[in-house]
N, CA, C and O atoms as CSV, one atom per row, in Angstrom:
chain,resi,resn,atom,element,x,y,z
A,1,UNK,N,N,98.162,89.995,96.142
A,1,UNK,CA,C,97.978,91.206,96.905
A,1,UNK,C,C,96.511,91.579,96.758
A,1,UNK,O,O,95.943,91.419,95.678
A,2,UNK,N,N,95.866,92.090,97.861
A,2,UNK,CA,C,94.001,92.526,97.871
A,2,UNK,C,C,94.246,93.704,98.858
A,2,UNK,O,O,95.058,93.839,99.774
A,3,UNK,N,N,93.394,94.408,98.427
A,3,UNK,CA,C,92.499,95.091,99.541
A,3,UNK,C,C,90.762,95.364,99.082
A,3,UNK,O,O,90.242,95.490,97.974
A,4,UNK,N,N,90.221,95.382,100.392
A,4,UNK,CA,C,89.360,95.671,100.965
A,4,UNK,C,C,88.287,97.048,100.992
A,4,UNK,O,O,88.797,97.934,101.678
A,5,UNK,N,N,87.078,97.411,100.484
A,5,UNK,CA,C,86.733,98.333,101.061
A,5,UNK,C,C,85.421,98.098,102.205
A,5,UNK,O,O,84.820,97.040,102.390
A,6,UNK,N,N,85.200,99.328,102.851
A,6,UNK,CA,C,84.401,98.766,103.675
A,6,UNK,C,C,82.494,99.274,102.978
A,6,UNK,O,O,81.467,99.405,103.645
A,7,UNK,N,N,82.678,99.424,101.592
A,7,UNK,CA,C,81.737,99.443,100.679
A,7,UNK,C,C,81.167,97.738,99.673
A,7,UNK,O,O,80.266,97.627,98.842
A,8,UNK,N,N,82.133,96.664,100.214
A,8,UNK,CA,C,81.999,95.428,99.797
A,8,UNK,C,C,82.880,95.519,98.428
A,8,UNK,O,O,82.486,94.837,97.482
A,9,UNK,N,N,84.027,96.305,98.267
A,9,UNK,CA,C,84.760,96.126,97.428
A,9,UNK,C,C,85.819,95.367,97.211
A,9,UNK,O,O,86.599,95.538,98.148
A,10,UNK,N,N,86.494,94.143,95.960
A,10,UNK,CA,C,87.552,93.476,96.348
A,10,UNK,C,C,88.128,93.802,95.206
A,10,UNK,O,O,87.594,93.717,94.100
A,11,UNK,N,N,89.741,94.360,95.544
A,11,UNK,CA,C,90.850,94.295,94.433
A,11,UNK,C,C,92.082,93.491,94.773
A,11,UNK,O,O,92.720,93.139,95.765
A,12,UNK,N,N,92.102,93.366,93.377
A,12,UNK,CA,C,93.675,92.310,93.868
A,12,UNK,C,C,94.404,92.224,92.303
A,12,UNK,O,O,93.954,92.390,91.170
A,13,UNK,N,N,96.073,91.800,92.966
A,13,UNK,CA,C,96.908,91.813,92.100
A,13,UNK,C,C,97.535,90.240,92.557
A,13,UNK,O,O,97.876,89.979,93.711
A,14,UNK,N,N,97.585,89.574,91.770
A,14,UNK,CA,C,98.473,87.925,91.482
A,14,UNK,C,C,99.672,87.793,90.272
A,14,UNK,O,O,99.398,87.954,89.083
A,15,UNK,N,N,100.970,87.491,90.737
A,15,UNK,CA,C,101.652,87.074,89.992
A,15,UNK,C,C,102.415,86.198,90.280
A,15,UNK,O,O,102.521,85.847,91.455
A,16,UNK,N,N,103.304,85.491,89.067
A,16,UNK,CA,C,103.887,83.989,89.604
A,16,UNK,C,C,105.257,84.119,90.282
A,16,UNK,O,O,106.193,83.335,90.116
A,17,UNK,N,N,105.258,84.881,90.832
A,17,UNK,CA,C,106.475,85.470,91.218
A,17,UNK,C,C,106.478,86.291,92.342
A,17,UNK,O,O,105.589,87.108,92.579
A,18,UNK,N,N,107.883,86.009,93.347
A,18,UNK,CA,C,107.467,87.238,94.373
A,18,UNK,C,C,107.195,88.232,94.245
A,18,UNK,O,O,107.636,88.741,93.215
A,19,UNK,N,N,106.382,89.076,95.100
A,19,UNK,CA,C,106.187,90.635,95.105
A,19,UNK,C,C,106.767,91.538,95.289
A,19,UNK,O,O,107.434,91.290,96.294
A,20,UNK,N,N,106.975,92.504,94.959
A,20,UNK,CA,C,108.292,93.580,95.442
A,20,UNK,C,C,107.319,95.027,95.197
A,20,UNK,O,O,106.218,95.195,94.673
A,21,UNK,N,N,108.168,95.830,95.757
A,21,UNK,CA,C,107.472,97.506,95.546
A,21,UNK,C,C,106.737,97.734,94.477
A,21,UNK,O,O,105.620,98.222,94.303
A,22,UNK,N,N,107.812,97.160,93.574
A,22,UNK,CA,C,107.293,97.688,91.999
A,22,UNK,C,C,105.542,97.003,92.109
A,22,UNK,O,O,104.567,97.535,91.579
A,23,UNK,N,N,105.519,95.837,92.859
A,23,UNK,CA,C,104.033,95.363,92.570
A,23,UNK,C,C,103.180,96.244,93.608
A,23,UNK,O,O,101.961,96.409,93.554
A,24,UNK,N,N,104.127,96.818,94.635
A,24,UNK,CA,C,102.938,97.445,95.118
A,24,UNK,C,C,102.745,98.411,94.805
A,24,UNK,O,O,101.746,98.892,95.339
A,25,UNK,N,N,103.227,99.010,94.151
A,25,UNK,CA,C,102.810,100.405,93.466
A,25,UNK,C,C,101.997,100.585,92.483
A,25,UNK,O,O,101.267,101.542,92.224
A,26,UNK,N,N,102.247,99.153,91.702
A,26,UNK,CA,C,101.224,98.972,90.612
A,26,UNK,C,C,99.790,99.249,90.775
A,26,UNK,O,O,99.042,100.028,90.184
A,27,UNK,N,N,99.496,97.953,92.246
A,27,UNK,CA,C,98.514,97.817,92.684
A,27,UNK,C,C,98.008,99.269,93.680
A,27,UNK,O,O,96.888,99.200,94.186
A,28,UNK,N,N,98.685,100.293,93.881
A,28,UNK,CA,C,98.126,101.483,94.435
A,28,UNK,C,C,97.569,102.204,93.452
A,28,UNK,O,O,96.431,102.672,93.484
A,29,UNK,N,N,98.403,102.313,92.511
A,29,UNK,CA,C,97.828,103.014,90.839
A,29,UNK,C,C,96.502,102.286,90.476
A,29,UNK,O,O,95.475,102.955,90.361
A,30,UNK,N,N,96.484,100.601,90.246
A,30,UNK,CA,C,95.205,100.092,90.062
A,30,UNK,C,C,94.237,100.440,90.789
A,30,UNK,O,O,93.184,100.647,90.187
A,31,UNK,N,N,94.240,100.646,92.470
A,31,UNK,CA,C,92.968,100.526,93.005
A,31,UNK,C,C,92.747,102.139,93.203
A,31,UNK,O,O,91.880,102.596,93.948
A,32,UNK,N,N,93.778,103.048,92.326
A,32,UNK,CA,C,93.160,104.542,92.519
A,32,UNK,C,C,92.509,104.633,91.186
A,32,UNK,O,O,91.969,105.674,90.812
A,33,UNK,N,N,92.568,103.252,90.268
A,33,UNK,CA,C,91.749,103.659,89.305
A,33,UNK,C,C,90.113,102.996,89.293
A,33,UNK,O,O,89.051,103.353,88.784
A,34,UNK,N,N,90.689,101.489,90.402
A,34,UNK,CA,C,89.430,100.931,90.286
A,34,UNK,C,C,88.106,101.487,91.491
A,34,UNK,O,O,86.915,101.334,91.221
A,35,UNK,N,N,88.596,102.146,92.838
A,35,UNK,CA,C,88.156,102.798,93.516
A,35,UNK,C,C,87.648,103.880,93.130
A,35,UNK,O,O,86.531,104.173,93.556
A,36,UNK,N,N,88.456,104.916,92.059
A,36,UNK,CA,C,87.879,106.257,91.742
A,36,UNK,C,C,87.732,107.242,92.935
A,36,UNK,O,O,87.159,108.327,92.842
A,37,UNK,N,N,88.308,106.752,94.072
A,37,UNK,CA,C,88.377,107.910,95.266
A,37,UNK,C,C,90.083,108.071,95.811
A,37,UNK,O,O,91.097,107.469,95.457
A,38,UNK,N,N,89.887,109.017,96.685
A,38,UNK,CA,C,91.546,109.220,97.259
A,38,UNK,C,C,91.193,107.662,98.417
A,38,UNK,O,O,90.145,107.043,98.233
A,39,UNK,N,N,91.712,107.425,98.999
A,39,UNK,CA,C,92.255,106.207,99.933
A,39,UNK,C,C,93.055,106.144,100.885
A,39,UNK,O,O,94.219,106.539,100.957
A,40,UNK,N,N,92.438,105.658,101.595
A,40,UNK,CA,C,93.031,105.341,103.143
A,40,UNK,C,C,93.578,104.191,102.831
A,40,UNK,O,O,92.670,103.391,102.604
A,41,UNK,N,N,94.947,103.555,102.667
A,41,UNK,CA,C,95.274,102.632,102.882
A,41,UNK,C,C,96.254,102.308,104.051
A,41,UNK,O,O,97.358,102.827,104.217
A,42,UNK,N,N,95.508,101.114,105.036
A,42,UNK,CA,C,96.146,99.937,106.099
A,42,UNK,C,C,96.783,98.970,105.589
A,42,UNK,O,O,96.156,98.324,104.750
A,43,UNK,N,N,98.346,98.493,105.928
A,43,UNK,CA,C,98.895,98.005,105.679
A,43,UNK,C,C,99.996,97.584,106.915
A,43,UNK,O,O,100.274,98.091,108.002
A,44,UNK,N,N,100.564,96.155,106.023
A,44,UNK,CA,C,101.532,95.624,107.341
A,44,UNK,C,C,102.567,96.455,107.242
A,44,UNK,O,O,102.466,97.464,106.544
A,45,UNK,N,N,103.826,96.136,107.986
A,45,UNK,CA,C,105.154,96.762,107.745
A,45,UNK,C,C,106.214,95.926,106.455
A,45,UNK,O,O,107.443,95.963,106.501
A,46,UNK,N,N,105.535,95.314,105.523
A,46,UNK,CA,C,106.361,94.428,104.947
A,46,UNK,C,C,107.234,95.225,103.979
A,46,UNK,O,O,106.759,96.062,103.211
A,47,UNK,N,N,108.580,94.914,104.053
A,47,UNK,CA,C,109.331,95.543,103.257
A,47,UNK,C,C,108.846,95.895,101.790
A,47,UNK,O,O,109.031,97.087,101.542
A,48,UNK,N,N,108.388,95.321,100.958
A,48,UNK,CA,C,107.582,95.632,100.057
A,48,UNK,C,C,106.465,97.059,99.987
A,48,UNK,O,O,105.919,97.574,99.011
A,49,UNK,N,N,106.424,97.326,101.088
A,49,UNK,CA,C,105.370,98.519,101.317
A,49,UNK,C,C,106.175,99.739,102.035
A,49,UNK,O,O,105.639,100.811,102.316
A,50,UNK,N,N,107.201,99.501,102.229
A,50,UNK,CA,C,108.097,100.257,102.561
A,50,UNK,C,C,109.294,100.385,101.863
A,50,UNK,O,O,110.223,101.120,102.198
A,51,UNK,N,N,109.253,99.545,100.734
A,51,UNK,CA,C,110.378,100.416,99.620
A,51,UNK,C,C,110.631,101.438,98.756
A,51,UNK,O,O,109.740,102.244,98.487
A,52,UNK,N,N,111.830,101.525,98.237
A,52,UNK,CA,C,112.423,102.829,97.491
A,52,UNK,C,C,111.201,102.928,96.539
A,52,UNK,O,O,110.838,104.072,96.266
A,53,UNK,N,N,110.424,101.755,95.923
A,53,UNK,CA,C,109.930,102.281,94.795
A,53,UNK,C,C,108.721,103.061,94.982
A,53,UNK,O,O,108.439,104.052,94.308
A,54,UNK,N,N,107.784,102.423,96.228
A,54,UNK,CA,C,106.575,103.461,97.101
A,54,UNK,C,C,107.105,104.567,97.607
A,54,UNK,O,O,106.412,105.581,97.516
A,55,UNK,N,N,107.998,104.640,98.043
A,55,UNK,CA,C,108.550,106.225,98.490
A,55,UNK,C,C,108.940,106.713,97.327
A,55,UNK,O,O,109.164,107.917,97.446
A,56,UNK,N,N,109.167,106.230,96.002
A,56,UNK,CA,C,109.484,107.337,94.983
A,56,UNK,C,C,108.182,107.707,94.289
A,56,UNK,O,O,108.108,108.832,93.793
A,57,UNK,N,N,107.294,106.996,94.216
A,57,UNK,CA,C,105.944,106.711,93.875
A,57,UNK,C,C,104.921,108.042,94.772
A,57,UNK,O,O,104.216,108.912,94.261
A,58,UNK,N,N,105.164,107.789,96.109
A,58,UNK,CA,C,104.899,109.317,96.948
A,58,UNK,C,C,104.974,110.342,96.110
A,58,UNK,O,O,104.143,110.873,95.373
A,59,UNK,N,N,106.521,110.617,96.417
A,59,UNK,CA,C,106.825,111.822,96.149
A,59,UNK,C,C,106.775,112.161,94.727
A,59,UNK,O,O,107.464,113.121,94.380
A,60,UNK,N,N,106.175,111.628,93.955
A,60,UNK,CA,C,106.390,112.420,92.637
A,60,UNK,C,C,105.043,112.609,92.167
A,60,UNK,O,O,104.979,112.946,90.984
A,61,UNK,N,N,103.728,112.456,92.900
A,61,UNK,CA,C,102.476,112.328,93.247
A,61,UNK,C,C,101.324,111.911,93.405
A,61,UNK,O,O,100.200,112.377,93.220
A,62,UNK,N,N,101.968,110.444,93.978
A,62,UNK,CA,C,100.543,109.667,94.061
A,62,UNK,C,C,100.357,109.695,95.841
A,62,UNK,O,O,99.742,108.721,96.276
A,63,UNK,N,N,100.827,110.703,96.871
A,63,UNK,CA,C,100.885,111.234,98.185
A,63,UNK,C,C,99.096,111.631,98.220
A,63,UNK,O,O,98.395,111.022,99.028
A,64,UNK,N,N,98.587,112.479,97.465
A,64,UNK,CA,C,97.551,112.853,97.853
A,64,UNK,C,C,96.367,112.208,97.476
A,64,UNK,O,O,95.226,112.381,97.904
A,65,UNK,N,N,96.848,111.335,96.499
A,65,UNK,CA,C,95.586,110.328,96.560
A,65,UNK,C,C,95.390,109.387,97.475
A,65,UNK,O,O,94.352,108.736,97.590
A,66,UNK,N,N,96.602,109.260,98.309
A,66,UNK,CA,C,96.499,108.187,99.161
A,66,UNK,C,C,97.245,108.305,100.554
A,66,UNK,O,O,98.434,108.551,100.759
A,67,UNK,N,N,96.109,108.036,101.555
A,67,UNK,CA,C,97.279,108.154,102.927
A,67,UNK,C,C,97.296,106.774,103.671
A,67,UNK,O,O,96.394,106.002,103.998
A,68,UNK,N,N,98.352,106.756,103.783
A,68,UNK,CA,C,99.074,105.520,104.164
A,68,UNK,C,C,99.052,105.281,106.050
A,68,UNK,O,O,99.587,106.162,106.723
A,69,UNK,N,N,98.533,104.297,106.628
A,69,UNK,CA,C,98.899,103.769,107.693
A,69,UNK,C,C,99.146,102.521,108.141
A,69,UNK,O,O,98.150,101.817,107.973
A,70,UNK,N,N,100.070,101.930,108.654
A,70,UNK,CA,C,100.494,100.936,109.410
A,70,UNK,C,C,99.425,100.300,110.799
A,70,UNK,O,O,98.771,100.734,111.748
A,71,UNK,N,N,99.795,98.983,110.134
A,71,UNK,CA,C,99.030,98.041,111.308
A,71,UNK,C,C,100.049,97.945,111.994
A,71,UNK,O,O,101.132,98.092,111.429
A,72,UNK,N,N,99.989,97.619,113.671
A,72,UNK,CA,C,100.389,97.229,114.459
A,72,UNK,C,C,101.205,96.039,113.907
A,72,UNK,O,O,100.812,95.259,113.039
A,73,UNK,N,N,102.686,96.006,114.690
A,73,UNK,CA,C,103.715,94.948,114.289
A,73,UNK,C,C,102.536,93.922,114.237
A,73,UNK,O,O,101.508,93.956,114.913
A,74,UNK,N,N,102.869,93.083,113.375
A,74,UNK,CA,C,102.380,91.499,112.980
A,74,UNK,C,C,100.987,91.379,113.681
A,74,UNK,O,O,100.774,90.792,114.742
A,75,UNK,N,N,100.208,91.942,113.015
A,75,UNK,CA,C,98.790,91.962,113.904
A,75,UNK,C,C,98.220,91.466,112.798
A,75,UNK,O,O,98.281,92.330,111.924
A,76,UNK,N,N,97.624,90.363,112.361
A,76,UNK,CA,C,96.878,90.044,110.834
A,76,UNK,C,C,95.380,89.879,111.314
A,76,UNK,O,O,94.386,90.108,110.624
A,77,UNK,N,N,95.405,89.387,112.785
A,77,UNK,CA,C,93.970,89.363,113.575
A,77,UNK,C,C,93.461,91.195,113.197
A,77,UNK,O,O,92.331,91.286,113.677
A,78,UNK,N,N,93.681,91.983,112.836
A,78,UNK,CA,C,93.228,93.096,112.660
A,78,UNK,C,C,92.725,93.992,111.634
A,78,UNK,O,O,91.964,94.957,111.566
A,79,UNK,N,N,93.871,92.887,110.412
A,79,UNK,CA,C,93.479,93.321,109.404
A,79,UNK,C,C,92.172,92.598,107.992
A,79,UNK,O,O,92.486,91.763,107.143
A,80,UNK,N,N,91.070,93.102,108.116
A,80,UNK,CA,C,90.073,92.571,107.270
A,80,UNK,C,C,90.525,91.796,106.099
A,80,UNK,O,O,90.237,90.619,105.883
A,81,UNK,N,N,91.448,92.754,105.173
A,81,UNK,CA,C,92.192,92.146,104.774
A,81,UNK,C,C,92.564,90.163,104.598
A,81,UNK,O,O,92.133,89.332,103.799
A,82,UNK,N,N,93.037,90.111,105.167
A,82,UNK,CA,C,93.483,88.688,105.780
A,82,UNK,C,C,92.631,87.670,105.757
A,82,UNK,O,O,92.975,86.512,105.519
A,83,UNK,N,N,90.797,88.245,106.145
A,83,UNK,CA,C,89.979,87.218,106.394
A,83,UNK,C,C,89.710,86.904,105.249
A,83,UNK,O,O,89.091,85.841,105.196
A,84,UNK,N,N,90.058,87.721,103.576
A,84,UNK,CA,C,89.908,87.050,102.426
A,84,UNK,C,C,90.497,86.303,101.787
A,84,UNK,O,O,90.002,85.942,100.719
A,85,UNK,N,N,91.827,85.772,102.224
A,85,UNK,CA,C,93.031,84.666,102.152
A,85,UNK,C,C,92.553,83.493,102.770
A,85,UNK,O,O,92.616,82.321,102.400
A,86,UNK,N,N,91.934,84.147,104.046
A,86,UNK,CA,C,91.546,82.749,104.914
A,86,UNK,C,C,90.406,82.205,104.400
A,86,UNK,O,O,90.157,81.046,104.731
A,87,UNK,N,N,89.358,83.000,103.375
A,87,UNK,CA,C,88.162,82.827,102.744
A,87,UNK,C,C,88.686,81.389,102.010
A,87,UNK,O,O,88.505,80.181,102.163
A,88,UNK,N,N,89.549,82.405,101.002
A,88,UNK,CA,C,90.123,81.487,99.928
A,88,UNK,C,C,90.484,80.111,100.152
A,88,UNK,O,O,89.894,79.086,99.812
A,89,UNK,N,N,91.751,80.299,100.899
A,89,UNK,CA,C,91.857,79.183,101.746
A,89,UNK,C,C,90.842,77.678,102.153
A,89,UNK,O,O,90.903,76.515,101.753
A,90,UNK,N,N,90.007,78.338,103.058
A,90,UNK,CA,C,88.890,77.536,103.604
A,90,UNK,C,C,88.107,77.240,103.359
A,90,UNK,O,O,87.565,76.307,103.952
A,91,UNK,N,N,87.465,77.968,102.140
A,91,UNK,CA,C,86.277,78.082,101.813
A,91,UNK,C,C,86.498,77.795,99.967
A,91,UNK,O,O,86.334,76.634,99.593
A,92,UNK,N,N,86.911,79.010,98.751
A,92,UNK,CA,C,87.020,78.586,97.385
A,92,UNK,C,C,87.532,77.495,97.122
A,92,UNK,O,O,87.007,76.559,96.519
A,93,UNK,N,N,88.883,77.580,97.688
A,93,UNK,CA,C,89.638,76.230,97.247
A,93,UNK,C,C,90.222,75.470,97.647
A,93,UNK,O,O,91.336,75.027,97.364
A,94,UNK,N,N,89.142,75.123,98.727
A,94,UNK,CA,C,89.538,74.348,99.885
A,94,UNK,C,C,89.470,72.563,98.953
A,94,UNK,O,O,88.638,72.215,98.116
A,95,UNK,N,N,90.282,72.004,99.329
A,95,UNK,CA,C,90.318,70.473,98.498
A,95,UNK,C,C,90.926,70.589,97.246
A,95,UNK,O,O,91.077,69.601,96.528
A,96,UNK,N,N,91.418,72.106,96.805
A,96,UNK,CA,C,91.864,72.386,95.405
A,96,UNK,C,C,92.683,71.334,94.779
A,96,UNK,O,O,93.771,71.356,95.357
A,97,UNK,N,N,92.676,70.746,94.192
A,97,UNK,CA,C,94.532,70.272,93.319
A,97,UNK,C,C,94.633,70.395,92.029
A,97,UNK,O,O,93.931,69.838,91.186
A,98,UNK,N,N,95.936,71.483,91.774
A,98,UNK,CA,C,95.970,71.693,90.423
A,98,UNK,C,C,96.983,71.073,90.003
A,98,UNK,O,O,97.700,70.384,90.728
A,99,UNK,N,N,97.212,71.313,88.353
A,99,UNK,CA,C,98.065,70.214,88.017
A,99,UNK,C,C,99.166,71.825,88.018
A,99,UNK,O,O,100.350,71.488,88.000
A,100,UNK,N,N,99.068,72.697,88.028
A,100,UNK,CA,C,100.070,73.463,87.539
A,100,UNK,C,C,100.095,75.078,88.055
A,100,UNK,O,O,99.018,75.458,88.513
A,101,UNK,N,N,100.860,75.775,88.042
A,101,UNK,CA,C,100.548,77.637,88.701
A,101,UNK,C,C,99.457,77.984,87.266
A,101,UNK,O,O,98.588,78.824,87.499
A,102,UNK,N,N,99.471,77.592,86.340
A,102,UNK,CA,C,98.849,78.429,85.380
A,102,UNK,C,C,96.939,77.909,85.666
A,102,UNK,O,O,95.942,78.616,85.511
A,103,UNK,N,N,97.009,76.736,86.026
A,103,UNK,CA,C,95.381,76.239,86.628
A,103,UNK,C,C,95.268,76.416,87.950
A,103,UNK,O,O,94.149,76.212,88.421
A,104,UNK,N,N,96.438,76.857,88.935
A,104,UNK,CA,C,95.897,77.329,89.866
A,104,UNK,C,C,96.055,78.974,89.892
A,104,UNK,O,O,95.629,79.446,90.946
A,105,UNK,N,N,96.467,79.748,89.153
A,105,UNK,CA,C,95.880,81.061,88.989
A,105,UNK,C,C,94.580,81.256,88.050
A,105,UNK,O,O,94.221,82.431,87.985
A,106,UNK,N,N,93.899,80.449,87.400
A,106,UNK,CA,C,92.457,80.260,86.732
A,106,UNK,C,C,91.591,80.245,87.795
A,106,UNK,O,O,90.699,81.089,87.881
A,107,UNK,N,N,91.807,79.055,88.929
A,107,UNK,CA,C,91.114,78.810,89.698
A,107,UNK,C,C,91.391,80.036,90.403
A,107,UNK,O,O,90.356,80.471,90.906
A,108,UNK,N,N,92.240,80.642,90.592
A,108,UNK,CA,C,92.506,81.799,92.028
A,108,UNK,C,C,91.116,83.099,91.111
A,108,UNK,O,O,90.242,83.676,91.757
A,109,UNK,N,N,91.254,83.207,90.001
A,109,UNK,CA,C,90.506,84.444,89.370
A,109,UNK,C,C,89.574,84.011,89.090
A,109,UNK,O,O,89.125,84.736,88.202
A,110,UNK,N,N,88.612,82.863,89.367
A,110,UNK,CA,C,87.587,82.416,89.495
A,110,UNK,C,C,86.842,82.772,91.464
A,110,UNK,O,O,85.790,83.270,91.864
A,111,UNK,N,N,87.807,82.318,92.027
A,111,UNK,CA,C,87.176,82.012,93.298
A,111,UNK,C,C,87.527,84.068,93.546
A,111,UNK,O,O,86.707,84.595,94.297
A,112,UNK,N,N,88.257,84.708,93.153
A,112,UNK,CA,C,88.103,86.196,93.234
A,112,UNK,C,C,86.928,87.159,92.592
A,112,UNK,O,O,86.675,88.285,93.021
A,113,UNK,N,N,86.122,86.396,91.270
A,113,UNK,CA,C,85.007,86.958,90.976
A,113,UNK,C,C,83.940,86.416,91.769
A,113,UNK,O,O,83.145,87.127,92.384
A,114,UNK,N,N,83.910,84.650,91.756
A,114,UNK,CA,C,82.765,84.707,92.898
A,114,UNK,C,C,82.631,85.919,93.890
A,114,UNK,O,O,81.716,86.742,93.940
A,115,UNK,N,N,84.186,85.800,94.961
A,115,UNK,CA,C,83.734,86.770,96.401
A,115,UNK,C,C,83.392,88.399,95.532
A,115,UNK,O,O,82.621,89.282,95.908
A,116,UNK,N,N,83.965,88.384,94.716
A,116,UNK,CA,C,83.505,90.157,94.474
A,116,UNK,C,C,81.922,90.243,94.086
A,116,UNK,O,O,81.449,91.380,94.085
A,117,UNK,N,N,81.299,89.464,93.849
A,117,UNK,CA,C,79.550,89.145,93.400
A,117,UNK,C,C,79.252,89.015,95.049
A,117,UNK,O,O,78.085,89.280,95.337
A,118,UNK,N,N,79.959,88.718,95.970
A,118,UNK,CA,C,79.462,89.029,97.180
A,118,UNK,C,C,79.859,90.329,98.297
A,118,UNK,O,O,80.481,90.217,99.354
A,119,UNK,N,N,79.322,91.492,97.726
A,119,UNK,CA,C,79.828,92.484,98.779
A,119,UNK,C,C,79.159,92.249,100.421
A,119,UNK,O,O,79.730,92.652,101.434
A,120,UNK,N,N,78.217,91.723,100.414
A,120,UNK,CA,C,78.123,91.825,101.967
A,120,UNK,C,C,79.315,90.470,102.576
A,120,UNK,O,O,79.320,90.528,103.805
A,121,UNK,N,N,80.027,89.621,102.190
A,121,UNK,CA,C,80.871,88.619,102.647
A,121,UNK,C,C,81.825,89.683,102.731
A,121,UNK,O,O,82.245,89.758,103.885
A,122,UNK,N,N,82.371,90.597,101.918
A,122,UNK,CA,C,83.626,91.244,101.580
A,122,UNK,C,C,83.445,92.414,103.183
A,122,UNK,O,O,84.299,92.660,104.035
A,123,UNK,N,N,82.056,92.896,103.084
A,123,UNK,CA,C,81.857,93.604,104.904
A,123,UNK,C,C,81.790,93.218,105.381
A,123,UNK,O,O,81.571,93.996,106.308
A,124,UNK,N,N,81.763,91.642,106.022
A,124,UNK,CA,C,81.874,90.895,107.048
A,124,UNK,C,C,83.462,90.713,107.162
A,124,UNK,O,O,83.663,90.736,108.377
A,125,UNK,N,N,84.060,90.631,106.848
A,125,UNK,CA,C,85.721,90.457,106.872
A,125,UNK,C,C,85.871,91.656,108.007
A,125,UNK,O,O,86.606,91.526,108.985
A,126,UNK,N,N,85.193,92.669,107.786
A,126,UNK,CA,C,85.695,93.696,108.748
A,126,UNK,C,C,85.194,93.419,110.158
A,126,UNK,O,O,86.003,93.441,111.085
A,127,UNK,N,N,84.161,93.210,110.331
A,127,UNK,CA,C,83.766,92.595,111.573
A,127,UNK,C,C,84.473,91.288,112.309
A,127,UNK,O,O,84.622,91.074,113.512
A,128,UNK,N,N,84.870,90.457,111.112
A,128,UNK,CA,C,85.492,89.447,111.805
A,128,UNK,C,C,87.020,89.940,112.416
A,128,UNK,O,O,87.677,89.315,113.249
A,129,UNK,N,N,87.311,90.944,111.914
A,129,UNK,CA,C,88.641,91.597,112.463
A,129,UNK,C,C,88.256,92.121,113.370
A,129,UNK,O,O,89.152,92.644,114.034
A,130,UNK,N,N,86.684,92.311,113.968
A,130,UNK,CA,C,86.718,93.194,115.480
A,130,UNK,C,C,86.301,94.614,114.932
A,130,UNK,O,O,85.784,95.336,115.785
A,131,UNK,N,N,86.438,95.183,113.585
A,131,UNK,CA,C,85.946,96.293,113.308
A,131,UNK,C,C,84.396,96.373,112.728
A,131,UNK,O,O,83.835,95.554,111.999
A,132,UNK,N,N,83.933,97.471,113.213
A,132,UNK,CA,C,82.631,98.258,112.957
A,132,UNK,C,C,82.760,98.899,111.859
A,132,UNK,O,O,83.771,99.538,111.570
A,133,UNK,N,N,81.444,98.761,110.922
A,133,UNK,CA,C,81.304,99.655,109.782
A,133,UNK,C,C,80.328,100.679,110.154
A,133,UNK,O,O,80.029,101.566,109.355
């Protein structure tokens, strides 16, 4: 899980295991600590971002640190977001082969400090989505 700021900021959460609410909530708590501001967060419709545990997470008060909006059904062309998967992808670890999840999450938190040493790559993601900073 990552997001984006349009200050050249990158956060992210990895685990060996699917994601569920509970991870996204984690990761809303993390990036209200690693951001240090309230937050606009864009997001898909994935059940994960729309579960019991973010709606209990709301209401008991993490609502005003953060306002929440939805991307357009299945629009990933939109979200900046995305172009840092495709980074990864194409670009860190492109030719990768690991022998195992535990050397390919080394390699994943390697090729995540490189891009964060690059904030102007991290503001180009937004442009390549078509958005203006």
């Amino acid at each position: 899980m990552s997001g984006v700021t349009t200050t050249g900021k990158l956060a992210t959460l990895t685990r060996q295991h699917s994601l569920s609410g509970n991870e996204s909530v984690l990761f809303l708590r993390q990036a209200i600590n690693y951001f240090g501001c309230r937050l606009l967060v864009i997001w898909d419709g994935g059940t994960i971002h729309r579960s019991q545990d973010v709606k209990q997470f709301l209401a008991a008060g993490g609502a005003p640190q953060i306002h929440l909006e939805r991307f357009p059904a299945y629009a990933p062309e939109l979200n900046p977001d995305e172009c840092v998967w495709h980074h990864l992808k194409d670009v860190e670890l492109r030719n990768l082969c690991c022998n195992d999840l535990v050397h390919l999450n080394q390699e994943l938190d390697l090729a995540f400090r490189r891009i964060r040493r690059r904030p102007d790559l991290i503001r180009s993601f937004f442009g390549q989505a078509g958005l203006s900073l």
